[in-house]
Each structure stands twice: as structure tokens, then as C-alpha cells.
N, C-alpha and C positions, 0 to 999 in steps of 0.2 A: 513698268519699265520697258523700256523698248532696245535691245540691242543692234546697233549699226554694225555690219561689216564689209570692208571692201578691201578688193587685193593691190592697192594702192593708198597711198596719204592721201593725193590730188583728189581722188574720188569722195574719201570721205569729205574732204575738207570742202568739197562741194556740194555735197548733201547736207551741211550740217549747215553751211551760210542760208538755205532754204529752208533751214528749220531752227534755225538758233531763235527766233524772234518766239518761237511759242513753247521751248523746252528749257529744261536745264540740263546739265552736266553730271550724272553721275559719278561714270567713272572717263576719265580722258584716254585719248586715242593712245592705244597700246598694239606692240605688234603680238600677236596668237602664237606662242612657241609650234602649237599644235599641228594648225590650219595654215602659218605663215602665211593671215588676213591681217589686215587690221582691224581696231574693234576698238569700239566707243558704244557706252551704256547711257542712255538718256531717258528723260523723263519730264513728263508736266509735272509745273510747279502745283500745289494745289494748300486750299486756308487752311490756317488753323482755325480752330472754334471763334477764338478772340478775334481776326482778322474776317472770319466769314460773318462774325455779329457786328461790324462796324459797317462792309458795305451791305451786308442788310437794310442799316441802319440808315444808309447815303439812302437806299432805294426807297424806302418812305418816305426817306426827307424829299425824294424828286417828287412824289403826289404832292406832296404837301406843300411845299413851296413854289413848284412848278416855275424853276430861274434858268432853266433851259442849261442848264449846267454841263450839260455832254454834246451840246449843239455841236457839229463839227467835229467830233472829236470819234475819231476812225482807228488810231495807231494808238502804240503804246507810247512813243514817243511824244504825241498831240495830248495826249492824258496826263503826262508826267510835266510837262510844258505848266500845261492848266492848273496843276496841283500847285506848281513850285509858285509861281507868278502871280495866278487871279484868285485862288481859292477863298480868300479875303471876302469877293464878290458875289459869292456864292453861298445862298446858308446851308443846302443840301446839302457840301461837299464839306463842312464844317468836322465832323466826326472823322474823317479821313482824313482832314489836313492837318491835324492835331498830333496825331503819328506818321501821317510821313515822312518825312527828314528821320526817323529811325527806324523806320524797317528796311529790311534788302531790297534790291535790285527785284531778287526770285518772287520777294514776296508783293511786290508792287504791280510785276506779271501778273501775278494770281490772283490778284483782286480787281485789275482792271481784267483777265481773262472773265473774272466769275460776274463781273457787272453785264459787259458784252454779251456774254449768254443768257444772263436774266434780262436786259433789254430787248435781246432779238434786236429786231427792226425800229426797235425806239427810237435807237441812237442814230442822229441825221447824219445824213452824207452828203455832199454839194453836190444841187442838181448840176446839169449838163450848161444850165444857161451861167450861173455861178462860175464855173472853172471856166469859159469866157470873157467871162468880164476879167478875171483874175488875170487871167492871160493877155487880155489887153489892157 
């Protein structure tokens, strides 16, 4: 757990728009009778057993099927896109798409967090000539 504190709301509320994409909320912004700070407790999401043996599960399925299933896919937002939408199109992503629509928010974080970091560098990013083209 990571405790924030700043001697102002503004402050915090600006530290945590730079970091809301990769925490959660433990405890919400409270003023410190003590310190007369404010203070907010936060934390990474992190799997349960159950959710850590599913994208396991994805990550075999990407040897094995090799459908390019994370191509592009950099955000959490471009992840959760792919999930709701094409995951039909994908048999890798088959084991995840079967519970998404009911796990949380936190726990969708922590499973695309824990993919990202077992991919490393797997996961493509749009060359330079790509965002280009896109752009014109």
C-alpha cells in the first residue's frame, strides 16, 4: 500500500489523475486531524489465484493459436475495447472472455496489468510509419 499526502486537495487530486490508471483506492482522500495533510491510501490491484489461472491460460492460448490477439493493444482501455467487441474472434482470448462481463473494473486492471508484464515487449505498438498513415 502506498500512502499519498499533500497539503492541499488540488495536489493530491493531481497526483492521483497520474496514477489512477495503474492503482486502486484504498482509503479516499481524508484531511489528517494530526498533520492537517491530506491523505489518500492506495494500492495495485493484484489476481486472485482464479483470475491469475485464467490469464495464464490466455498466455498459452497466444503460443498456441498465435491470432495476434493483443496486436495493438497498449491501454487498458484498447484491452477492454477488444474484450467487449472481438473476443469472439479470437480463440486465445476465449478463457477471459467468458468472465469478463463479471469481474470488476480492479480486477480487469490486474489481469490486463499481469498480461503486460508477462508479455514485456510482445505486445506491438504502432510503428512510427502507422501513426502516419492514421493521421492522414
Amino acid at each position: 500500500m502506498i500512502t499519498l499526502h499533500a497539503s492541499s486537495i488540488d495536489e493530491l487530486n493531481i497526483i492521483w489523475k497520474k496514477l489512477r490508471t495503474d492503482f486502486q483506492v484504498i482509503e479516499s482522500i481524508h484531511l489528517d486531524p494530526k498533520t492537517l495533510q491530506y491523505r489518500m491510501v492506495i494500492n495495485q490491484p493484484e489476481l486472485t489465484r482464479m483470475l491469475r489461472g485464467v490469464a495464464e491460460k490466455v498466455l498459452d492460448r497466444l503460443d498456441i493459436y498465435a491470432d495476434k490477439s493483443l496486436d495493438r493493444v497498449i491501454t487498458l482501455k484498447q484491452f477492454n475495447e477488444r474484450m467487449e467487441s472481438k473476443a469472439d474472434n479470437y480463440q486465445s482470448l476465449e478463457p477471459l472472455a467468458k468472465i469478463w462481463e463479471v469481474i470488476s473494473m480492479t480486477d480487469r486492471k490486474a489481469v490486463f496489468a499481469f498480461l503486460k508484464s508477462e508479455l514485456g515487449g510482445e505486445v506491438s505498438e504502432m510503428d512510427d510509419d502507422e501513426l502516419i498513415e492514421i493521421k492522414n
